[in-house]
N, C-alpha and C positions, 0 to 999 in steps of 0.2 A: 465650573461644571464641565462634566467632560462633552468630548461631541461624540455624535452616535456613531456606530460603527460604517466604516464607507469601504462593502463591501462594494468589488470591481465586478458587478452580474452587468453592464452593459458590455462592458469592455471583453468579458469571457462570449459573452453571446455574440458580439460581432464576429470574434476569431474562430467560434466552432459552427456557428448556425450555415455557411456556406459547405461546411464538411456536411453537416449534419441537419438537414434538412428539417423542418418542424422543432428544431431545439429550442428547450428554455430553460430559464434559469431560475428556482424558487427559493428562498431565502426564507428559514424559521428560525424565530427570537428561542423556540424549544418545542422537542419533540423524544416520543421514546426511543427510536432508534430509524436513524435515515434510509438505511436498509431495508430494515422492517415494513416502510411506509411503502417505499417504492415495489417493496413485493408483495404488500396488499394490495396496491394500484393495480399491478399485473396480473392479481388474479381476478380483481373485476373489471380488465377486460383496455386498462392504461396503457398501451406498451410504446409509447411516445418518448423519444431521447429528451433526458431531463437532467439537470443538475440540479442536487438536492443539497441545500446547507442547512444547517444546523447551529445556533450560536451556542447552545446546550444540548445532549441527551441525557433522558434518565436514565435509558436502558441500554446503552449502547453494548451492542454484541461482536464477540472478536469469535475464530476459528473453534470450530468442537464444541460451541455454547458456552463458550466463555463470556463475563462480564470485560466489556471494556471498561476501563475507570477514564476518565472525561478530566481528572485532578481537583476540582471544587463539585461542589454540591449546588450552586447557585452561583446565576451567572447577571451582573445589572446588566440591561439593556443597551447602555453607553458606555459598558467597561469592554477593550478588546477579551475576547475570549482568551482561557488561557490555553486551551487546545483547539485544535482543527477539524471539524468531524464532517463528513459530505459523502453522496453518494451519487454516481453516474449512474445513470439505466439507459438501455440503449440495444436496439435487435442486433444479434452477432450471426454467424454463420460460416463460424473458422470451419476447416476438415477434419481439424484435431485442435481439441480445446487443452491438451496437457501444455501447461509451464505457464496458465495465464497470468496464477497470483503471479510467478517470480517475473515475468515481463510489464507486470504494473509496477511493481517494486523497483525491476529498470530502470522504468520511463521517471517515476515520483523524484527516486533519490538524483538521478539525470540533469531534472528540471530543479530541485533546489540545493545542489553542490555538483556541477557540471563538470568538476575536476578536482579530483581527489588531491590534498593537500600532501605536502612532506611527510614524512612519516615524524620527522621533528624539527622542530626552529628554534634556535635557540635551548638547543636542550630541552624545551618542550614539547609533548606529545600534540599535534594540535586532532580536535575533534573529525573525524571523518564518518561521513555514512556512510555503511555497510549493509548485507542482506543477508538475514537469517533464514535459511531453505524450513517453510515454502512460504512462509507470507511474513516476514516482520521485518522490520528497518531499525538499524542497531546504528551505535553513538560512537565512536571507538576514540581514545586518547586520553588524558589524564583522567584517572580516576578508573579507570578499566570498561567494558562493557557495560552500558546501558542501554536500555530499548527507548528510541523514539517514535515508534510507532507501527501499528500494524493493515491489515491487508484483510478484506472479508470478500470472496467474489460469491455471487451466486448466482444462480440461473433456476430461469421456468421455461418449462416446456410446451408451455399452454400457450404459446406467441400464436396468432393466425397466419396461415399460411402465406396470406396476402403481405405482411410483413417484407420491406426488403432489407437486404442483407448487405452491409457494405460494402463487398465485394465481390470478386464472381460468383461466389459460392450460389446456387440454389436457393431462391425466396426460401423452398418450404423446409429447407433445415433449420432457417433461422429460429435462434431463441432468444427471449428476454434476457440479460444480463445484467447484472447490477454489481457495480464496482463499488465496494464502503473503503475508506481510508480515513484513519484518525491518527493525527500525529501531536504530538506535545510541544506547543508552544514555547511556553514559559515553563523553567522550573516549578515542578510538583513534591510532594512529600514520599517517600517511597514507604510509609506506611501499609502496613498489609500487603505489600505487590512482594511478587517473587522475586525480580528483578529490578536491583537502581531503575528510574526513570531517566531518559536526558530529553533536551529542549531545541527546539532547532535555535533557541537564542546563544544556547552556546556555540551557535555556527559565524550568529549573525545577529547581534545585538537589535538591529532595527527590524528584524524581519519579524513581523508579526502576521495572525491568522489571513487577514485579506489578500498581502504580500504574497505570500505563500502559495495561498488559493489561487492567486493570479497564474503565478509561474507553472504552477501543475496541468491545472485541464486540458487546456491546448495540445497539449503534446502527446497528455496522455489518449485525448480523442484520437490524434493522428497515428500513435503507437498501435490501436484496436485496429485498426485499421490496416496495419499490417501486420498485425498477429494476425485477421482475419485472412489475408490474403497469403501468409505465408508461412505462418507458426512461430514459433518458441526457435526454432535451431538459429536464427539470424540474430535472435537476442542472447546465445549461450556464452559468445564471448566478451559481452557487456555484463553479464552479472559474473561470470569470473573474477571481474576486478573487484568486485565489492563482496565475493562471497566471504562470510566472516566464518564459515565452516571448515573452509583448506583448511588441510594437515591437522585437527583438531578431533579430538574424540570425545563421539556421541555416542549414547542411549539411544536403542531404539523398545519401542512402545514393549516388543517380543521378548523383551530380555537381555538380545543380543547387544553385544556393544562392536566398535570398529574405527576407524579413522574414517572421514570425511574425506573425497578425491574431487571435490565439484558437482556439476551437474553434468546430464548427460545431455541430447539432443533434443530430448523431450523434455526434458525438465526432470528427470527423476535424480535423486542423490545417490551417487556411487559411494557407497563404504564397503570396505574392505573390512571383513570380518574372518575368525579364524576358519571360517568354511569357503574362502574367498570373495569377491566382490558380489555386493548385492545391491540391485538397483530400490532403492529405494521410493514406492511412491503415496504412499498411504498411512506409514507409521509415524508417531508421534516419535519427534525427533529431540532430545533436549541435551544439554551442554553447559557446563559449568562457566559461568562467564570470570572473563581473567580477570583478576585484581587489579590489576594496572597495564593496559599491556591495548596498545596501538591495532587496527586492523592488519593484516598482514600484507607488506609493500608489494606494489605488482611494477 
């Protein structure tokens, strides 16, 4: 029989509830989307830092009302999950909220591949995480581009004013925030999806959801923390290295198309189109993922 899942909620609440005052940690066997819940909470009136898991979603929601897929349909009780799905809520009160998916994206991929691999060993591609502008976490090396995972932030503006704010900013600009991130475990089926799926086990055989869970929150609480105090520009030359868009030509939602030059300070993507560079911050961005073919070396 197996044993039941030991997820690490004491161990995350020791390391964040000193940053974060009133923090807990809630753990669901299932739920329709950990998002979803934590932004019902906030509209009646919840706005308490929380960390919300999930061992299942039914509805899990990715960017533009996309369906996330979770990779199984049912999840036993005492079987590790085979994806990762959780959500942070917590009052923010940056000066400027632009580049916060790509500084979550940062911090996640940071905390579980803290140093990008060779670009090959032995003649082999080895897997590297990357960042897809503006919310996805891509798989890069043999076998080409696959998505391990994406980025859902959101915010309410109904936070009470009494709320404080992590950092200098102003109690009353603070807002509710809710960080979702769902990454894929273990190998899934890439049925129906647009894109191969990959697993963070092809990073790391033993690293499974709890594991995983561990290494993220912490850092990422402390990351908000200074997006809050200082913005996006201090993380621009951290997602550099994992942007998987360099030199690479995208679609944009308008029709237009152009090469990919990075991020700007704000976080918006600079392409180069035949009317010249356009700061990209809003359009659907998409990109043919390569067949075989490594992150690009920094």
């Amino acid at each position: 029989m197996n044993q039941p899942i030991r997820w690490p909620a004491e161990a995350i609440w020791e390391a964040v509830a000193p940053l974060l005052p009133g923090f807990t940690v809630e753990v669901l066997p299932c739920i329709d989307s950990t998002n979803s819940e934590l932004m019902r909470r906030a509209r009646a009136g919840r706005c308490e830092p929380i960390l919300l898991v999930a061992a299942q979603q039914t509805a899990g929601r990715g960017r533009l009302g996309r369906v996330w897929h979770s990779g199984v349909a049912v999840v036993a009780a005492d079987t590790a999950p085979p994806s990762l799905t959780f959500s942070l809520g917590l009052p923010l009160a940056p000066a400027d909220w632009s580049g916060l998916s790509l500084a979550v994206g940062v911090s996640v991929a940071e905390s579980l591949q803290p140093v990008l691999p060779s670009a090959t060993s032995g003649g082999r591609a080895l897997p590297r995480i990357g960042l897809k502008w503006p919310n996805d976490l891509w798989l890069g090396g043999t076998g080409g581009d696959r998505k391990l995972g994406g980025i859902l932030v959101e915010t309410a503006s109904f936070v009470a004013p009494q709320q404080p704010g992590l950092g200098a900013a102003p109690a009353a600009a603070a807002r509710y925030v809710v960080v979702g991130i769902g990454l894929n475990v273990q190998a899934c089926a890439a049925t129906g999806l647009s894109m191969p799926p990959g697993s963070l086990q092809e990073i790391d055989a033993d690293l499974d959801a709890p594991t995983a869970l561990g290494r993220i929150v912490a850092p990422l609480v402390a990351m908000l923390q200074s997006f809050e105090a200082y913005g996006f520009e201090p993380m621009q030359p951290r997602f550099a290295v994992r942007d998987v868009l360099q030199d690479r030509q995208v679609n944009l939602s308008d029709g237009s198309s152009g090469t990919a030059h990075g991020v700007g300070r704000d976080g918006a993507l600079q392409v180069l189109t035949a009317q010249g560079m356009q700061s990209v911050t809003s359009s659907e961005v998409s990109v043919r993922p390569a067949s075989a073919a490594a992150l690009p070396p920094h």
